[in-house]
C-alpha positions in Angstrom: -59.5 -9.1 -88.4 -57.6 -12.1 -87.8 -58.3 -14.4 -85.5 -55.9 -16.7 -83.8 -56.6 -19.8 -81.3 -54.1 -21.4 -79.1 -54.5 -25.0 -78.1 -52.2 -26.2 -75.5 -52.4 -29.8 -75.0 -50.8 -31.1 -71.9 -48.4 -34.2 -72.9 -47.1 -32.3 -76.2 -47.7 -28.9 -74.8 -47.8 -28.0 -78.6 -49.5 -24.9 -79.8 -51.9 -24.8 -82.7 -52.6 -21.7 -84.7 -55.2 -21.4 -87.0 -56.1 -18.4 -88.9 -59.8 -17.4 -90.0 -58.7 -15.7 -93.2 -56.0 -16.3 -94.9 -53.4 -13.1 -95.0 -53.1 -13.4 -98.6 -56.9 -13.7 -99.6 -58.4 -10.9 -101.4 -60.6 -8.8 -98.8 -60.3 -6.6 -95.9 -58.6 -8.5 -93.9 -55.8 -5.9 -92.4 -52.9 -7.4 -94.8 -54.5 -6.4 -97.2 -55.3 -3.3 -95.9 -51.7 -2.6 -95.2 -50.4 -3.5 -98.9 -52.6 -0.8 -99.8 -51.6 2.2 -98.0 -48.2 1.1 -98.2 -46.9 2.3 -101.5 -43.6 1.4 -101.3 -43.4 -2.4 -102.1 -40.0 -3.1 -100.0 -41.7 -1.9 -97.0 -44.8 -4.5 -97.2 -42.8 -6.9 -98.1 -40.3 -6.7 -95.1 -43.3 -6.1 -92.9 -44.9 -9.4 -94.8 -41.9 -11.4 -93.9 -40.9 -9.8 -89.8 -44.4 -11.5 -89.1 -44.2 -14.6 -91.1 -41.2 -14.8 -88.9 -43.0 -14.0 -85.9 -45.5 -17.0 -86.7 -42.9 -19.6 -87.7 -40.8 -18.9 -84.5 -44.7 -19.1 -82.3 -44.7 -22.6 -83.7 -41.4 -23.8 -83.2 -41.2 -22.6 -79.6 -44.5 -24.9 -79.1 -43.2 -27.6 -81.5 -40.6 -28.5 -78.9 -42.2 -29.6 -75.5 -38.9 -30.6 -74.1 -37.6 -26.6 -73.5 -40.6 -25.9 -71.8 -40.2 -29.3 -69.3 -36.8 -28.9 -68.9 -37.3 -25.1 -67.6 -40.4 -26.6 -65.5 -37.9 -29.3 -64.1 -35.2 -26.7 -63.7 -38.0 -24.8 -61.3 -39.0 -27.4 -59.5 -35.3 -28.7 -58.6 -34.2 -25.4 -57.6 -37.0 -24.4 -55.2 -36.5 -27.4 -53.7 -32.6 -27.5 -52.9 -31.8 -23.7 -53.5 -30.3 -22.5 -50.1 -30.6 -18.5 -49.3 -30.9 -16.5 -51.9 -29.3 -17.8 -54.6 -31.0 -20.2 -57.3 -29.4 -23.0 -58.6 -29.8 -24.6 -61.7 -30.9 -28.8 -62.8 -27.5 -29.8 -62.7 -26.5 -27.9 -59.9 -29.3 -29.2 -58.1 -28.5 -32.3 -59.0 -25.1 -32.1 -58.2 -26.3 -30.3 -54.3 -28.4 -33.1 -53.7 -25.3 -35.5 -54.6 -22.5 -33.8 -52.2 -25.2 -33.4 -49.3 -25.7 -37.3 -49.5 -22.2 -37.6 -50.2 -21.4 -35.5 -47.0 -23.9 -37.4 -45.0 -22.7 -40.5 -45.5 -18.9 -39.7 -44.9 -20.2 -37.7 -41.5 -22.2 -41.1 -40.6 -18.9 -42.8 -41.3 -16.9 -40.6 -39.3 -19.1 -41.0 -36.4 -19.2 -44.7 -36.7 -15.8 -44.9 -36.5 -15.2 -42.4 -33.6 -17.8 -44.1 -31.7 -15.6 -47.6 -32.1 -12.6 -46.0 -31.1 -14.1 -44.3 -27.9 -15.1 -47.7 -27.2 -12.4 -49.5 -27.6 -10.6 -46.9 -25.6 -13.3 -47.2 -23.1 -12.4 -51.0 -23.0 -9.0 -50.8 -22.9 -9.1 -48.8 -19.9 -11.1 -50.6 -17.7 -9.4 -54.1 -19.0 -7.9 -55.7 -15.6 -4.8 -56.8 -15.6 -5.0 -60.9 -16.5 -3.3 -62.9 -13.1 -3.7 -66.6 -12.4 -4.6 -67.8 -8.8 -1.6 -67.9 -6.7 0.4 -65.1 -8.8 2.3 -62.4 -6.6 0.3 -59.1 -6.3 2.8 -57.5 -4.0 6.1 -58.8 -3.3 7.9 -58.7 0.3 10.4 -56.1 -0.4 7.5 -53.4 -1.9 6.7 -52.9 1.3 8.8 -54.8 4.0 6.6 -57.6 5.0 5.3 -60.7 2.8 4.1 -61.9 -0.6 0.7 -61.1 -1.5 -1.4 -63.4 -3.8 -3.8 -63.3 -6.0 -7.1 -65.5 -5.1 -9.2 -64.5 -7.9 -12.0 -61.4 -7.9 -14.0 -63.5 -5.6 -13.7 -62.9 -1.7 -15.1 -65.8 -1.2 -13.0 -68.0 -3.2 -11.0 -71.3 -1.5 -8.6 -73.2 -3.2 -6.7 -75.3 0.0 -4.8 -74.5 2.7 -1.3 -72.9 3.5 0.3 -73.2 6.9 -1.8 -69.7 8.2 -5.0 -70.3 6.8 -7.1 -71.0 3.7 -5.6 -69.5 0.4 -5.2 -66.8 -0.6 -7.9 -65.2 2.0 -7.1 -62.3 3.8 -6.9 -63.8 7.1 -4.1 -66.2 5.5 -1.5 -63.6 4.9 -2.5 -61.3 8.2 -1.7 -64.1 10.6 1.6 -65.6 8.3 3.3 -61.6 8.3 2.9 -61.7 12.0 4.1 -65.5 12.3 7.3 -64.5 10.0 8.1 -61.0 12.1 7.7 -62.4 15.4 4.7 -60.0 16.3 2.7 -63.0 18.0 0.9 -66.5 16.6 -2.9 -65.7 16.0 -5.7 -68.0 16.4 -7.4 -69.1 13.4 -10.9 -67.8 12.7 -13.7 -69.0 10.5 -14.5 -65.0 9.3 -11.8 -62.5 9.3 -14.2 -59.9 11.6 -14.0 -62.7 14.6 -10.1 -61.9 14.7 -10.9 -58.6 17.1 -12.4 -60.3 19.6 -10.0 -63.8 19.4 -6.9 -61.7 20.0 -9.0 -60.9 23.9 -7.2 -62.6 26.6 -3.9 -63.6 24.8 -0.8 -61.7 25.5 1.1 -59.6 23.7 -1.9 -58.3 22.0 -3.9 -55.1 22.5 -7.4 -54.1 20.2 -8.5 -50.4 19.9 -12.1 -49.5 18.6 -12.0 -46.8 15.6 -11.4 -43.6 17.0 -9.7 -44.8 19.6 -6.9 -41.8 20.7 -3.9 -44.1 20.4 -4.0 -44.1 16.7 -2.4 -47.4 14.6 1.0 -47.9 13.7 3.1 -49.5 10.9 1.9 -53.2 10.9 -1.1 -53.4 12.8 -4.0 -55.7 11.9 -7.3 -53.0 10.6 -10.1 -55.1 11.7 -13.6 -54.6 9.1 -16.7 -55.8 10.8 -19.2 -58.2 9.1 -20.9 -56.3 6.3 -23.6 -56.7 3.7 -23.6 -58.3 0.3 -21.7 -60.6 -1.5 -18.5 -61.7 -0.1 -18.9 -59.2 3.2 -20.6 -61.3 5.7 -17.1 -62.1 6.8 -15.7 -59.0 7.1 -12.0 -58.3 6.4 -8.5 -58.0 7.8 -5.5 -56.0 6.1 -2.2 -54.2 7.5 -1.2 -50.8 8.3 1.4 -49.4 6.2 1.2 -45.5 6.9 -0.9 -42.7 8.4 -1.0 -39.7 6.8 -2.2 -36.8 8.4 -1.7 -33.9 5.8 -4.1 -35.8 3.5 -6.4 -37.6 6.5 -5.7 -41.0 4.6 -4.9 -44.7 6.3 -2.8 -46.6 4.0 -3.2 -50.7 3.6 -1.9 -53.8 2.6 -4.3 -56.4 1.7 -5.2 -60.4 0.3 -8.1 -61.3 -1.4 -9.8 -57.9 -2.7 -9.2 -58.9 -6.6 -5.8 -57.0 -7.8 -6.2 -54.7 -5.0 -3.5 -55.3 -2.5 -2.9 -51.8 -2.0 -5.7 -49.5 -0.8 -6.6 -46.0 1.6 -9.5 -44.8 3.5 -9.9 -41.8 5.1 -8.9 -41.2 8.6 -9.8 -37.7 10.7 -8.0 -36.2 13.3 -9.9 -38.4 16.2 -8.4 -41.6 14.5 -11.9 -42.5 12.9 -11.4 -44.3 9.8 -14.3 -44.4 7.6 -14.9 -47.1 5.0 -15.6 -44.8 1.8 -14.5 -43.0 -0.9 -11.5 -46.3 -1.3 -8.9 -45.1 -3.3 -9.3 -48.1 -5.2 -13.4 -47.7 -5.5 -14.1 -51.0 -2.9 -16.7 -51.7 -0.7 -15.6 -52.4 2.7 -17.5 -52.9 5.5 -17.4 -50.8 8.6 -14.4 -50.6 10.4 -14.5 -52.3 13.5 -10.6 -50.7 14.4 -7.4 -52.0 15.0 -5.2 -54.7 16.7 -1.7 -53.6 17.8 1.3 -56.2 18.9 3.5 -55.5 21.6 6.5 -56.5 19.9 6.1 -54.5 17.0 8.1 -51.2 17.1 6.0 -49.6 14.2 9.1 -49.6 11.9 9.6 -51.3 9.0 12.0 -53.9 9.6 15.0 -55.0 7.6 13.3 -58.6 6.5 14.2 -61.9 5.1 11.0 -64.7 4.4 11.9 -67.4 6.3 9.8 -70.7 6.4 7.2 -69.3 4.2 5.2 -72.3 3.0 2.5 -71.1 0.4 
C-alpha cells in the first residue's frame, strides 16, 4: 500500500512526498498488482503515466509558494474592502482603496474651499463702509434739512467744536438744523437727555412725554433718556422725519450713531415709541418723547444752508 506524507512548512509552504515503496519495486505493492491483471500493456502504461502526472503536478503546485500567498492576499484584501455582495479582486482592491482616498481627499478639498468662500462672503457682508471723521453721512437735500457727519463708531468721541456744539455729537447737528430753519436757538447741554427739560420755560418750545396724544411731526427733536452701557449715559437726540402708521414705525435722522444716520422704531397707535427692534439693530435708550417748535409747520421746507460753519 503506498504510503504518502505531506509536510507543509510555513515560509516555503512546499510539500514533500515521500513514498514507502517504490512503485516500480518488485512486490505487492498495488502497481504492481495492477500490471498484472492488466494484460493489455497500453492500458498500464497510460494508467502508469495519468499518475506520474498526477504526482509531478502535486509537486509543482507546492513548489511554487507564491500562487498560494497571492490567493491568501487576494482573500484578505477583498474581505476587507469588498462592498455588498460582490468580491473584488488584489488589484481591484487596491485600486478601491486608492479612489476612496482619492475621493476623500478631493471632498476634504471641496469643503475647505467652500468653507473659505462662505467666509469671505460672511466677511464681505458685514464689512462697514470705510468713512473718515468729518465725511458727509447724509447730505441736506436727502432729506430737507442739514449735513450729517460722520464722528467715528464711538458715541462718545470729541474732536472740537462747531458753532452748535461739540463735533460731530448728536446734540451738534439737532440744535444747528433748528438754528438754520428758524425753529428756535437751543441751549447747550452737557448730555443730549438734559435737552427735554432745558427747552422748560423758553418760548416757542413745547415737550411731550412718549405716548403723549399729540403725536410728533416732521422735525421735531425725539428726546432718548440716559441709558446703560457704553456711550448711553448721555442719552440721545435725533429728528423726526415721518410717521407711519400702516407699519406702526417712527422714522429718524441722526449724528453720531456710527454710519447710522438713518434709523426707525416702532410707534403704536397711543404714540408710544419703543426703543427696540431698530431697523438698523442699535441700542437706544428709552425714549424720553419729544420736543415740538412752534414755528415749525411740520413740512418739509424748500431749504438753502446758510451760515453753516462745521
Amino acid at each position: 500500500m503506498l504510503e504518502i506524507k505531506f509536510i507543509l512548512y510555513n515560509q516555503s509552504s512546499k510539500i514533500s512526498i515521500y513514498a514507502c515503496k517504490s512503485l516500480f519495486n518488485i512486490g505487492n505493492n498495488p502497481i504492481n498488482i495492477l500490471r498484472r491483471k492488466m494484460k493489455n500493456k497500453k492500458i498500464y502504461i497510460l494508467v502508469v503515466t495519468l499518475v506520474v502526472i498526477l504526482f509531478s503536478s502535486m509537486q509543482a503546485l507546492c513548489a511554487n509558494p507564491s500562487i498560494n500567498k497571492s490567493n491568501q492576499k487576494i482573500k484578505v484584501i477583498s474581505s476587507e474592502t469588498s462592498v455588498g455582495s460582490t468580491t473584488a479582486t488584489a488589484s481591484d482592491s487596491a485600486t478601491i482603496i486608492e479612489t476612496t482616498q482619492t475621493t476623500k481627499t478631493s471632498e476634504e478639498a471641496t469643503s475647505e474651499t467652500e468653507a473659505t468662500t462662505a467666509k469671505e462672503t460672511n466677511e464681505s457682508s458685514t464689512t462697514i463702509a470705510k468713512f473718515n471723521w468729518g465725511d458727509v453721512l447724509l447730505s441736506a437735500n436727502d432729506w430737507g434739512g442739514v449735513d450729517i457727519y460722520y464722528n467715528t463708531e464711538a458715541w462718545n468721541y470729541v474732536n472740537g467744536q462747531s458753532a452748535y456744539g461739540l463735533k460731530w455729537q448728536c446734540v451738534e447737528m439737532v440744535r444747528r438744523f433748528y438754528y438754520q430753519f428758524n425753529f428756535g436757538l437751543l441751549p447747550r447741554v452737557s448730555s443730549a437727555y438734559q435737552m427735554f427739560n432745558a427747552v422748560h420755560g423758553i418760548s416757542g418750545f413745547e415737550t411731550f412725554e412718549n405716548g403723549n396724544s399729540q403725536a410728533p411731526i416732521w422735525g421735531d427733536i425725539l428726546v432718548f433718556d440716559a441709558g446703560k452701557g457704553k456711550g448711553l449715559a448721555h442719552g440721545h437726540v435725533a429728528i423726526v422725519t415721518e410717521i407711519d402708521r400702516n407699519n406702526k414705525r417712527i422714522y429718524f435722522v441722526q449724528q453720531n450713531v456710527g454710519i447710522n444716520a438713518k434709523d426707525s422704531l416702532p410707534m403704536d397707535d397711543n404714540n408710544y415709541i419703543s426703543n427696540f427692534p431698530s431697523e438698523k439693530n442699535v441700542t437706544y435708550p428709552p425714549v424720553r418723547g419729544w420736543i415740538y417748535s412752534n414755528s415749525n409747520s411740520g413740512i418739509i421746507q424748500s431749504f438753502t444752508q446758510r451760515t453753516q460753519k462745521p
